[in-house]
Kinemage of the C-alpha trace (Angstrom):
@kinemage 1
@onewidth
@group {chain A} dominant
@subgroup {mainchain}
@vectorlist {calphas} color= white
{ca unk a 1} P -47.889 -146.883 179.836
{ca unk a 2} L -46.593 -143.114 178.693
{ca unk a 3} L -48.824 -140.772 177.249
{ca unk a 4} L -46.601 -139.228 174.317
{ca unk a 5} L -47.813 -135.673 173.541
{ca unk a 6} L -48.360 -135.674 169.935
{ca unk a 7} L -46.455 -132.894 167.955
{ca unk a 8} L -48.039 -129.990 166.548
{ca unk a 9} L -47.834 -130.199 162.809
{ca unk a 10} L -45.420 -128.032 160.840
{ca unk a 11} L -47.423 -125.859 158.265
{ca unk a 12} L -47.052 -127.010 154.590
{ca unk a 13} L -44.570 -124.772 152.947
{ca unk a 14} L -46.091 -122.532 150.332
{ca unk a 15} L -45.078 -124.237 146.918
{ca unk a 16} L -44.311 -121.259 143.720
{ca unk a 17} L -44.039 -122.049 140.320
{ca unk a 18} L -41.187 -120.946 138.363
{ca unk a 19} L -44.384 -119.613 135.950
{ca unk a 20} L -45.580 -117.429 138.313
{ca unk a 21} L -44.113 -114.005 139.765
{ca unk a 22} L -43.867 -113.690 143.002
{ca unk a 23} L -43.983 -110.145 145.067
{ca unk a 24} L -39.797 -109.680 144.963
{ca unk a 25} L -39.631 -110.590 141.308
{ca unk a 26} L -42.244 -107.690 140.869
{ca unk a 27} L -40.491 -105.320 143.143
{ca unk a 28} L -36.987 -106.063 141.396
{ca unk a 29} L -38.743 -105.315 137.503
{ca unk a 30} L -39.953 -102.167 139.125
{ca unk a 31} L -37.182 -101.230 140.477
{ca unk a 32} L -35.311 -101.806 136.765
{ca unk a 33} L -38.278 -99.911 135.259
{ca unk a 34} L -37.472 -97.042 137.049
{ca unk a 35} L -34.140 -96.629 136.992
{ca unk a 36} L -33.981 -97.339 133.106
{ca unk a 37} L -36.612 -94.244 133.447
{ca unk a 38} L -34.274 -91.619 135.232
{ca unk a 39} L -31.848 -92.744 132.476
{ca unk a 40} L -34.342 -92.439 129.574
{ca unk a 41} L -35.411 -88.764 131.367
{ca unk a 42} L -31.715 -87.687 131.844
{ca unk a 43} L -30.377 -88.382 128.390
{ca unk a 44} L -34.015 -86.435 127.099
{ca unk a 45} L -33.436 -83.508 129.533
{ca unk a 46} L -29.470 -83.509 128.293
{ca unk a 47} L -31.133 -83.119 124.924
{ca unk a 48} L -33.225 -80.533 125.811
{ca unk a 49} L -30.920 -78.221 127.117
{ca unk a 50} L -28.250 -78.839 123.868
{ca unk a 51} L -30.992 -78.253 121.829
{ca unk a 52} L -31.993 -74.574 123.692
{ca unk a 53} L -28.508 -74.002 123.258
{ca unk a 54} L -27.740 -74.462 120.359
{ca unk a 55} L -31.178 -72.629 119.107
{ca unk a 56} L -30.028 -69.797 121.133
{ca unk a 57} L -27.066 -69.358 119.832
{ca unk a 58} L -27.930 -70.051 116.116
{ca unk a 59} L -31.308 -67.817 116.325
{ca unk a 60} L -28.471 -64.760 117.580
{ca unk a 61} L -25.331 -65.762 116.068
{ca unk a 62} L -26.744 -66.822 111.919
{ca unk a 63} L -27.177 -62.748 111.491
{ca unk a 64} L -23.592 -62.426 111.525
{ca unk a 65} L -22.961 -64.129 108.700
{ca unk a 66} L -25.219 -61.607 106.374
{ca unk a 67} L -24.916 -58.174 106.336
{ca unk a 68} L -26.112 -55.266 104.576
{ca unk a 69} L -24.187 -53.251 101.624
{ca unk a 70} L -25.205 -49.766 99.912
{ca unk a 71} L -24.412 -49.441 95.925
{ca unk a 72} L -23.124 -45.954 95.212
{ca unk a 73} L -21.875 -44.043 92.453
{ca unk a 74} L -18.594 -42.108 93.847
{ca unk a 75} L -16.673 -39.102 91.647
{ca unk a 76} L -13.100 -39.569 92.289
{ca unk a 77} L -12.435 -35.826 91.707
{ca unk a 78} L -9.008 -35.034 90.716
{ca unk a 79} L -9.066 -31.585 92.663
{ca unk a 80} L -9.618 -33.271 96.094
{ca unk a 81} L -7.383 -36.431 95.842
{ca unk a 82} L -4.365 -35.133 93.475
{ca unk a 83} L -3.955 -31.701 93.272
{ca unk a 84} L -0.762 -32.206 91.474
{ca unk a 85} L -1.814 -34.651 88.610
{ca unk a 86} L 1.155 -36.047 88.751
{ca unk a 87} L -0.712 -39.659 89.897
{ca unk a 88} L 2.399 -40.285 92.468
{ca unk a 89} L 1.953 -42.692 94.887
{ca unk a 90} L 4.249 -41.192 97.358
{ca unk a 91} L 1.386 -38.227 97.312
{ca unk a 92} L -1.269 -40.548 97.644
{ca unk a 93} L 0.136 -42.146 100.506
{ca unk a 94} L 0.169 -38.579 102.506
{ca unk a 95} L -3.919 -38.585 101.717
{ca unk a 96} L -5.997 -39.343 105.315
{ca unk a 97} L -9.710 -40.344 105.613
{ca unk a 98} L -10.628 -36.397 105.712
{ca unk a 99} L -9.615 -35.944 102.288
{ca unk a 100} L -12.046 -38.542 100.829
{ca unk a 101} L -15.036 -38.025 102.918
{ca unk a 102} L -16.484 -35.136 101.001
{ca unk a 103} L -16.775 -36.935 98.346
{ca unk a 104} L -18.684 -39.382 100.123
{ca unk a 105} L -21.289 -36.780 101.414
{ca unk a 106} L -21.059 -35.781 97.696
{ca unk a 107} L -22.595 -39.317 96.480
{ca unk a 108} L -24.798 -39.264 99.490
{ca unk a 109} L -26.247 -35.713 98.697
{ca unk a 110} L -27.237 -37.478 95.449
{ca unk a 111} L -29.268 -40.510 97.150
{ca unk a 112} L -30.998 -37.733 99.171
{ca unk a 113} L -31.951 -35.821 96.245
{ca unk a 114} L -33.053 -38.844 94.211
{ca unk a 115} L -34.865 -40.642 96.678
{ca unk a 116} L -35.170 -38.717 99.445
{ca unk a 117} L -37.887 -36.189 98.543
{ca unk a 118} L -41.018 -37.805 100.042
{ca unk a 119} L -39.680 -38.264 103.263
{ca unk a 120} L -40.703 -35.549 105.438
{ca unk a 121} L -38.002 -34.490 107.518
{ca unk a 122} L -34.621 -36.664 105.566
{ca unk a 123} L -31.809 -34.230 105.407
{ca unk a 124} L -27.782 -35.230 103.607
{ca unk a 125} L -26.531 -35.806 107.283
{ca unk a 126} L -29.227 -38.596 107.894
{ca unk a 127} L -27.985 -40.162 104.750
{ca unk a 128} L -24.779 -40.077 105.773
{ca unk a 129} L -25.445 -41.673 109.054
{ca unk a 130} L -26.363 -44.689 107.015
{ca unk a 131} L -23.037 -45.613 106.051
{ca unk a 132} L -20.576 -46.859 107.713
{ca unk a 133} L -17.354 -44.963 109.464
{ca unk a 134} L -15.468 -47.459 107.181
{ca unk a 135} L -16.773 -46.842 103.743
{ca unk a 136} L -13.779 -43.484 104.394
{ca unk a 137} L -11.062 -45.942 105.063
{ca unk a 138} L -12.674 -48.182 101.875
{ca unk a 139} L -12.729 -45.226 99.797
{ca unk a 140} L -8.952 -44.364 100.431
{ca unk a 141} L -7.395 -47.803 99.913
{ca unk a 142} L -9.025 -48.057 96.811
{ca unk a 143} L -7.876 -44.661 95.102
{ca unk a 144} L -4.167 -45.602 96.656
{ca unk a 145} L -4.559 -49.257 94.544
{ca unk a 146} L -5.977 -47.517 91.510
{ca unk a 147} L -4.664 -44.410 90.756
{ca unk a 148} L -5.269 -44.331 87.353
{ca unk a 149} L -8.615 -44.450 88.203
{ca unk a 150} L -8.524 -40.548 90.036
{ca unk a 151} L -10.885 -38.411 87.718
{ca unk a 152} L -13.522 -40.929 87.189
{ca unk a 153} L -16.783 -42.033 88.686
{ca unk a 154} L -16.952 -45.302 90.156
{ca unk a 155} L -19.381 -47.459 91.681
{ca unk a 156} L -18.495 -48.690 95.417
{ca unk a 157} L -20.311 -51.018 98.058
{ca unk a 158} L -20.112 -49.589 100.990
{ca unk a 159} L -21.067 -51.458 104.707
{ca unk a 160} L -24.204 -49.994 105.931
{ca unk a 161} L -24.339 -48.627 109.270
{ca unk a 162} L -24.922 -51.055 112.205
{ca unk a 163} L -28.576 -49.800 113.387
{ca unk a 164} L -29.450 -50.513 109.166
{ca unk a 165} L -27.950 -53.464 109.210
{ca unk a 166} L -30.053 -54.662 112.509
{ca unk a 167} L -32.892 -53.141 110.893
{ca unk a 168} L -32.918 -55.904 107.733
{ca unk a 169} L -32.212 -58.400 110.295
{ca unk a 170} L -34.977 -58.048 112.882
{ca unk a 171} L -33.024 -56.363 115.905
{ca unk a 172} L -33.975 -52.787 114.764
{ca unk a 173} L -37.557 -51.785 114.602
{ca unk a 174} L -39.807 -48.721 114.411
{ca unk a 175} L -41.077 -49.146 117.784
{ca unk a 176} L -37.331 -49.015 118.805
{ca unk a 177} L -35.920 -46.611 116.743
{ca unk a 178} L -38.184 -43.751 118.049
{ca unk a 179} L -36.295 -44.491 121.660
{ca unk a 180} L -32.665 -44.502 119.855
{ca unk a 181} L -30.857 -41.535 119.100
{ca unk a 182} L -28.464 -43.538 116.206
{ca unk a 183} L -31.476 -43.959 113.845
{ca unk a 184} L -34.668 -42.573 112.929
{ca unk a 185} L -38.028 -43.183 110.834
{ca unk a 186} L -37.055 -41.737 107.870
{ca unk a 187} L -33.412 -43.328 107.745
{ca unk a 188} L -35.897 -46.695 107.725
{ca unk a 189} L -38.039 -45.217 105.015
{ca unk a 190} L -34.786 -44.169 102.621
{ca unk a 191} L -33.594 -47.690 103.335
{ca unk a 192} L -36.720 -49.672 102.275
{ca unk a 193} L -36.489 -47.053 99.216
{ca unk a 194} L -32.889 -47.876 98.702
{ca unk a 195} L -33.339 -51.649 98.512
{ca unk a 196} L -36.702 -51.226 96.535
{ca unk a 197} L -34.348 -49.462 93.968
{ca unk a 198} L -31.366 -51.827 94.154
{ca unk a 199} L -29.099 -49.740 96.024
{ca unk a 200} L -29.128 -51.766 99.144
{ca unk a 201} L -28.959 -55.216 99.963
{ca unk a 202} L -28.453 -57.904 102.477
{ca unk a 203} L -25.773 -60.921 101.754
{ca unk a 204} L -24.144 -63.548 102.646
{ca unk a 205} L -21.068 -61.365 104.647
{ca unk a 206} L -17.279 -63.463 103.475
{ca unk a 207} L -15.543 -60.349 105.623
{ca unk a 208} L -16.919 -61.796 108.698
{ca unk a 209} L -14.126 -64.605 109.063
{ca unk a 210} L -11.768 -62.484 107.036
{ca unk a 211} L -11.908 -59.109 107.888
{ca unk a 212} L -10.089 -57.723 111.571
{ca unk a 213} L -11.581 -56.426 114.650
{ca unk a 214} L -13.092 -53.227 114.740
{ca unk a 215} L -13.628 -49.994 116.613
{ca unk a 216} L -16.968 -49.472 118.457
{ca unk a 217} L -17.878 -47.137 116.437
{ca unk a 218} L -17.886 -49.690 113.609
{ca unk a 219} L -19.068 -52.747 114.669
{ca unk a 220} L -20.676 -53.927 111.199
{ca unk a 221} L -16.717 -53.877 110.423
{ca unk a 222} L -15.801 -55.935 113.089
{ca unk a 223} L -14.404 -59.678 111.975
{ca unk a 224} L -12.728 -62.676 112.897
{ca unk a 225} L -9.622 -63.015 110.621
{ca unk a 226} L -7.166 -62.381 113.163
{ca unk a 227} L -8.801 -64.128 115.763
{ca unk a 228} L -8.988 -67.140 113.477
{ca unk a 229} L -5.411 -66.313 112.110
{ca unk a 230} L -4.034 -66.130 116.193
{ca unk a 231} L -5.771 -69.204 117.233
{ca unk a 232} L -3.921 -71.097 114.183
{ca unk a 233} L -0.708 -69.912 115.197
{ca unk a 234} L -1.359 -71.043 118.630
{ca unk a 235} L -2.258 -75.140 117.896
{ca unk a 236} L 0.322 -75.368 115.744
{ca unk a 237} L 2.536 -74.414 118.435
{ca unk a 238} L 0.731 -76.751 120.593
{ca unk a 239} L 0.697 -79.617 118.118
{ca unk a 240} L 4.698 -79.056 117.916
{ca unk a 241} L 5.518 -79.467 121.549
{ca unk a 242} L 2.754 -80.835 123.554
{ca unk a 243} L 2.573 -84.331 121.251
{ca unk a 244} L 6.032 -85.033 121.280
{ca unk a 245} L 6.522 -84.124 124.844
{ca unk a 246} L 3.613 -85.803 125.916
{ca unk a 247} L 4.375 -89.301 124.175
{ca unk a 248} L 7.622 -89.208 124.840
{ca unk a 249} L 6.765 -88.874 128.433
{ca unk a 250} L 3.858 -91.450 128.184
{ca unk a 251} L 6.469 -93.672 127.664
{ca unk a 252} L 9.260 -93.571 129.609
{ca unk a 253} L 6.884 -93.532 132.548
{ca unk a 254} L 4.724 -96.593 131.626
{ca unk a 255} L 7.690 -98.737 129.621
{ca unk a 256} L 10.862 -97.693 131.207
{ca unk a 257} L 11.058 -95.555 134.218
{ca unk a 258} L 11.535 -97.757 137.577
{ca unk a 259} L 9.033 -98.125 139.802
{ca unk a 260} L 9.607 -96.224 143.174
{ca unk a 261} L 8.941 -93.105 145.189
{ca unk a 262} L 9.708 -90.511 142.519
{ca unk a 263} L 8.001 -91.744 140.021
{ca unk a 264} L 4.962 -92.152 142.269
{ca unk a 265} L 5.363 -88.610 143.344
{ca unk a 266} L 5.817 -87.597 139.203
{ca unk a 267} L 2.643 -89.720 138.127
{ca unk a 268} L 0.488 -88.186 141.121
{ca unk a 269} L 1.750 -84.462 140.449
{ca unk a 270} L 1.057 -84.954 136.838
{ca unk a 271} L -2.832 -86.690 137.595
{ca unk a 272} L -2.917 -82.861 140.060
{ca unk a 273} L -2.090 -80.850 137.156
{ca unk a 274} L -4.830 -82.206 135.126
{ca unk a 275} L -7.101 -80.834 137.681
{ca unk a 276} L -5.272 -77.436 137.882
{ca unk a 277} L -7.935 -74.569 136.555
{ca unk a 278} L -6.607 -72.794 133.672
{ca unk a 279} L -6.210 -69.407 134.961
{ca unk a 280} L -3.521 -70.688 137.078
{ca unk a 281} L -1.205 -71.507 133.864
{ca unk a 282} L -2.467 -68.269 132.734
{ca unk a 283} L -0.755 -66.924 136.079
{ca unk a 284} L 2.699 -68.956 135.389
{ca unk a 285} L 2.791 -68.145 131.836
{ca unk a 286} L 2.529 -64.685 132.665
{ca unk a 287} L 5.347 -64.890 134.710
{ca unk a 288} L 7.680 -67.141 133.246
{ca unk a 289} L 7.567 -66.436 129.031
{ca unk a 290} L 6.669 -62.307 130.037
{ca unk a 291} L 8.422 -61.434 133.129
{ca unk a 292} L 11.498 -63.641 132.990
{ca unk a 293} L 11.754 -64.576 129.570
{ca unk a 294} L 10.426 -61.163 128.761
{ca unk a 295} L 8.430 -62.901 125.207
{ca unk a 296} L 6.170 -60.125 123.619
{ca unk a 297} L 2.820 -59.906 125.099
{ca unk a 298} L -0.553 -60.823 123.157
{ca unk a 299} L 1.756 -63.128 120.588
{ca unk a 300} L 0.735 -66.720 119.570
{ca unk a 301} L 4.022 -67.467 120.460
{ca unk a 302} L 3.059 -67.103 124.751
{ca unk a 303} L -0.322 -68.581 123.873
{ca unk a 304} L 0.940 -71.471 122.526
{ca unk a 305} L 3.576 -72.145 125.265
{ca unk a 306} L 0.942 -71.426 128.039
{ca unk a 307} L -1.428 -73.742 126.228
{ca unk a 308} L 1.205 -76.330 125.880
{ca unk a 309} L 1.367 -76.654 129.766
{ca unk a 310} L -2.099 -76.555 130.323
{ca unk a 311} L -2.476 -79.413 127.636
{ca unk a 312} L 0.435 -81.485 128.682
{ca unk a 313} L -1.440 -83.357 131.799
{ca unk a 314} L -4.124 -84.095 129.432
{ca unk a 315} L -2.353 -85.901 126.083
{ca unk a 316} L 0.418 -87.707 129.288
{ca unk a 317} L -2.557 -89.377 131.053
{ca unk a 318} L -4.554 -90.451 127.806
{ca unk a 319} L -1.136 -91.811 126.290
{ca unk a 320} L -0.696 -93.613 129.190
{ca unk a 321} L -4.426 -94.685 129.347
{ca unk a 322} L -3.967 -96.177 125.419
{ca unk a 323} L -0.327 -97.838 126.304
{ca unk a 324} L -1.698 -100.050 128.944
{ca unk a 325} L -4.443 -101.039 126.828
{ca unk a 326} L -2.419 -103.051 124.524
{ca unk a 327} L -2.319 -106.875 125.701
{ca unk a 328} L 0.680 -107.735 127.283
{ca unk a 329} L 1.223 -110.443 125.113
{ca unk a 330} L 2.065 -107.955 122.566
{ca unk a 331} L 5.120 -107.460 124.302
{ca unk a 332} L 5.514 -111.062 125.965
{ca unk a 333} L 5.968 -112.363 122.123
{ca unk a 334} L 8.093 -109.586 120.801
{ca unk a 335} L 10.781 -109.902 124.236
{ca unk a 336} L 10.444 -113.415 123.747
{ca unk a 337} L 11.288 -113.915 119.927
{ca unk a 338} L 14.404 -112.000 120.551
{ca unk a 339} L 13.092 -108.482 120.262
{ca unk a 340} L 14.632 -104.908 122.338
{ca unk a 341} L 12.805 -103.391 124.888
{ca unk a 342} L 13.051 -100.450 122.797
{ca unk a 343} L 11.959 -102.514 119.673
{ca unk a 344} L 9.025 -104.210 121.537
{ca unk a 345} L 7.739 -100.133 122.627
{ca unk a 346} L 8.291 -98.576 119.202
{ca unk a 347} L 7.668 -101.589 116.366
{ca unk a 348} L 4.592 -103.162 118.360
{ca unk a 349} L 3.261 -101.205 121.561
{ca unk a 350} L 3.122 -97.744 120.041
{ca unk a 351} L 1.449 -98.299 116.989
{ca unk a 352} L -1.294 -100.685 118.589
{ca unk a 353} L -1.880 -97.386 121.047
{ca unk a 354} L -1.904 -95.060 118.180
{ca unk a 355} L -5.541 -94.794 117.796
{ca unk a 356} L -5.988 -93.513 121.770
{ca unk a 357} L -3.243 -91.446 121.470
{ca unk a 358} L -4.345 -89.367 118.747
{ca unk a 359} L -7.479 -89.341 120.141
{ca unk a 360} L -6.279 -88.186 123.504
{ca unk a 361} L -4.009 -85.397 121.826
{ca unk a 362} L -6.599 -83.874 119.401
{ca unk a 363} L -9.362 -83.585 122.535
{ca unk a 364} L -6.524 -82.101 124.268
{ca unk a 365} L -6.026 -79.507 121.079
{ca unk a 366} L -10.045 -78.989 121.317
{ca unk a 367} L -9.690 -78.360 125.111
{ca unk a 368} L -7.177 -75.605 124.243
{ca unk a 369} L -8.666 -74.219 121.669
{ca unk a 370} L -11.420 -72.534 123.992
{ca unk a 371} L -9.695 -72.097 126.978
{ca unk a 372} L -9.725 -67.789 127.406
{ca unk a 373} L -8.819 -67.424 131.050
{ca unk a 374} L -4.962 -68.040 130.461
{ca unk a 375} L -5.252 -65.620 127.568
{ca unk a 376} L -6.624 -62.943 128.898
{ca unk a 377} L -3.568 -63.273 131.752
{ca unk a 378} L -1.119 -62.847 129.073
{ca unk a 379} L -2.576 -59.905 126.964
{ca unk a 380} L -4.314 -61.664 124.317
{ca unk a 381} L -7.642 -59.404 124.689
{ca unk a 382} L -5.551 -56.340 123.146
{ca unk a 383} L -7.579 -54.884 120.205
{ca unk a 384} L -5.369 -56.017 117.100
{ca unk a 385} L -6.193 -54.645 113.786
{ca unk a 386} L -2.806 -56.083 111.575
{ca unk a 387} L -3.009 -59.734 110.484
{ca unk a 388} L 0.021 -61.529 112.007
{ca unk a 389} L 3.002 -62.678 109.471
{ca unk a 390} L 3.759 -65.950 108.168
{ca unk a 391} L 5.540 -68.401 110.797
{ca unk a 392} L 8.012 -68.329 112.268
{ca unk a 393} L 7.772 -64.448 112.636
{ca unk a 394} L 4.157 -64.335 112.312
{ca unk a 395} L 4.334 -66.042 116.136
{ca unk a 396} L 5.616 -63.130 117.308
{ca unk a 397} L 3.180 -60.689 115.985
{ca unk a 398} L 0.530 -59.257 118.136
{ca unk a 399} L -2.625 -61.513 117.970
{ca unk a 400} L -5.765 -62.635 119.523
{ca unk a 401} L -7.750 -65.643 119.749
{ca unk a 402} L -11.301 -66.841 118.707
{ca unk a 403} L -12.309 -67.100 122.732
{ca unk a 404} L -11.366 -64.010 123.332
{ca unk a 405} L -12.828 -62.501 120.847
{ca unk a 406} L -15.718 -63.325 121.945
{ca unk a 407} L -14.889 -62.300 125.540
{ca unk a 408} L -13.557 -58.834 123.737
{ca unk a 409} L -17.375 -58.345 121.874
{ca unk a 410} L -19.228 -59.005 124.575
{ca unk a 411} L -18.172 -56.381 126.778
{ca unk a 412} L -19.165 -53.502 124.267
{ca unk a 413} L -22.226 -51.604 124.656
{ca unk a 414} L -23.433 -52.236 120.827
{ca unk a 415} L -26.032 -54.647 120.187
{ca unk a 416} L -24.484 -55.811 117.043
{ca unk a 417} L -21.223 -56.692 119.169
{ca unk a 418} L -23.098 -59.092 120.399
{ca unk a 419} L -24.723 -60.620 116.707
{ca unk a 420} L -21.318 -60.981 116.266
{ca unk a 421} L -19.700 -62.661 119.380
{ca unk a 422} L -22.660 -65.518 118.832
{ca unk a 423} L -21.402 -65.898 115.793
{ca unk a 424} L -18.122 -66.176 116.385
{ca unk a 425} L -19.265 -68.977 119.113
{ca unk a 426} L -20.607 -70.510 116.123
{ca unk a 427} L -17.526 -70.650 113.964
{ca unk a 428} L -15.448 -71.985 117.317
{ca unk a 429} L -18.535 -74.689 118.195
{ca unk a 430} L -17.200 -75.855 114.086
{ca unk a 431} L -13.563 -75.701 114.627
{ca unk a 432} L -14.162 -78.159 117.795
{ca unk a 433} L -16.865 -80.256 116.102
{ca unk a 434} L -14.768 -80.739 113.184
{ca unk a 435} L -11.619 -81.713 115.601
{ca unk a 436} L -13.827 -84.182 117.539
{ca unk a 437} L -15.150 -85.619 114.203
{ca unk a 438} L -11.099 -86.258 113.202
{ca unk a 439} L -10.620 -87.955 116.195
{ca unk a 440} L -13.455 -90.235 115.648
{ca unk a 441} L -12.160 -90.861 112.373
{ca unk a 442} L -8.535 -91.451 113.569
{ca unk a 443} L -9.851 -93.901 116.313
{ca unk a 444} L -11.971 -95.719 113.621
{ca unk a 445} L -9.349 -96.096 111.123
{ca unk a 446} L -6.894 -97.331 113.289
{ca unk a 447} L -8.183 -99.351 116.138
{ca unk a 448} L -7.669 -102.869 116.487
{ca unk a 449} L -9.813 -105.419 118.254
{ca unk a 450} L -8.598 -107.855 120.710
């Protein structure tokens, strides 16, 4: 008889209920704690840092919309402005800024004399310092648009000067005026006298989007009308050619062009161009619509055509993007009820993609709109004082752009330059809001669910 060696008996395998969590479970709903988390943190710390933007930018750019005007009683004296008395306008068109400024010192003479006696130490020149270098220019449009009016006294608002201005407005104080050499205590004393008799006050400031750029001596002059005007000029040029160029391509690549090595080598060259920093367009335009084609520098005209390029990548690839997102049993029905090619694209296909392709094209407008390397390339930062004409010869006027304008402000010394180029960041940051709200809209309006 054998001895069998009994077995050793296999442990009893640990039994879980589905009610109870084991260790991994745990590990795996930490893990998805976490990570949901970093999300929860990123999107916060993305707020964050809009929000410190955007405060930044408001808290220096909101001045610029307000500025500060001085009431004052002018005498349009015959003797200085038409020695003739004939009233001809030819005569008044030979009259310069020198001709008109005494009688500004005249009027300010009187503020000195009227207000200006407790202040130790005022003199007329101080109160002429007040007012702006433009209130000249002001004075001597007005008598050439009214010269009936020669002989008479008349009441004017004149901008006040720039360190005045920042004065109402927080960026000037005492403390800091005793360091600067452009205003002094008592210029701040006659100008809380001023506004305590109603001769000076801060408003809301309409020739900030109207009015053109301005010297450095005048930067309380300084506006954005031609900048706005420019960068008009130069999406409407874009609209015109990059959309239809851009679709049209869209297309014939994705509905009609054959598939083989050159169209490979197009679709991959266009997805490069995409990628291509802006300055390099810049470089091409310059040398292309300038040197070759020898276009006028600094007009909408180049701006638009360089922008056009720089756009084109953009609209092809989200026109393509929207084309391929219609079902293909769009066009399986329409080939197969008797339908064109050409009928299927343009009757079903395109307006099914509509909604992505407007979308596509007005980000692509919004992208252009602040691009300023490829401006700068082509002359746009020249300082332009005439408002372009109406199109089509308004695109060939000299212009400049809202980006660059900003660009152009921030490299001057005055601090008010830079109250203004914040605020012109704040009418761009509209212009783009308002062109990615319309493409929200668009996309709402006209998509179509599957």
């Amino acid at each position: 008889m054998t001895d069998v060696t009994a077995a050793p008996a296999s442990p009893a395998r640990k039994t879980t209920s589905l009610y109870e969590v084991s260790a991994r479970t745990r590990r795996r709903n930490s893990a998805e704690k976490r990570f949901r988390l970093y999300g929860l943190s990123a999107v916060l710390l993305g707020l964050m840092a809009l929000i410190v933007l955007l405060s930044s930018i408001l808290s220096q750019g909101m001045p610029a919309f307000r500025q500060t005007y001085v009431v004052m009683d002018v005498e349009l004296r015959a003797d200085k402005l038409d020695k003739n008395g004939n009233r001809d306008p030819a005569d008044l068109a030979k009259l310069t800024t020198f001709a008109v400024a005494p009688l500004i010192k005249q009027a300010t003479q009187t503020v000195a004399t009227e207000l200006g006696d407790d202040i130790e130490g005022l003199n007329d020149k101080m109160v002429g310092e007040m007012i702006s270098k433009e209130a000249p220019g002001q004075l001597l449009r007005f008598v050439r648009a009214n010269p009936d009016l020669i002989g008479t006294t008349q009441s004017f608002e004149f901008l006040a000067n720039g360190r005045v201005d920042g004065y109402f407005k927080g960026r000037v104080t005492r403390a800091s005026a005793e360091l600067d050499n452009n205003i002094s205590g008592q210029q701040l004393d006659l100008a809380d006298a001023m506004v305590a008799e109603g001769m000076m006050e801060t408003r809301f400031n309409w020739a900030f989007l109207t009015a053109p750029d301005a010297s450095d001596q005048r930067p309380e002059a300084a506006g954005l009308g031609v900048a706005i005007l420019g960068s008009l000029y130069m999406m409407m040029v874009v609209l015109c050619l990059a959309l239809p160029i851009g679709v049209a391509a869209s297309i014939y690549l994705e509905e009609f062009a054959p598939q083989n090595w050159l169209t490979d080598i197009i679709e991959v060259n266009i997805s490069n161009l995409a990628a291509v920093p802006s300055i390099v367009f810049g470089i091409l335009g310059l040398a292309i619509f300038i040197n070759f084609a020898h276009l006028p520098q600094s007009a909408p005209i180049v701006g638009g055509l360089v922008l056009t390029l720089m756009t084109l990548p953009t609209i092809i690839i989200s026109t393509r993007a929207a084309l391929k997102s219609v079902p293909p049993s769009i066009a399986d029905a329409a080939l197969g009820l008797g339908a064109s090619k050409m009928q299927t694209v343009f009757h079903h296909i395109l307006p099914l993609a509509m909604p992505g392709i407007l979308t596509g094209a007005i980000i692509g407008l919004a992208q252009a709109l602040g691009e300023t390397a490829p401006l700068l390339l082509i002359g746009m930062v020249a300082f332009v004082r005439e408002y372009p004409g109406a199109p089509p010869e308004g695109l060939f006027d000299p212009a400049t752009a809202l980006p660059v304008q900003v660009y152009n402000w921030t490299q001057r010394s005055d601090p008010a330059f830079f109250e203004r180029a914040s605020g012109a960041i704040i009418v761009l940051l509209v212009f783009l809001v308002l062109m990615n709200t319309l493409a929200i809209i668009l996309r709402r309006r006209f998509e179509r669910r599957w």
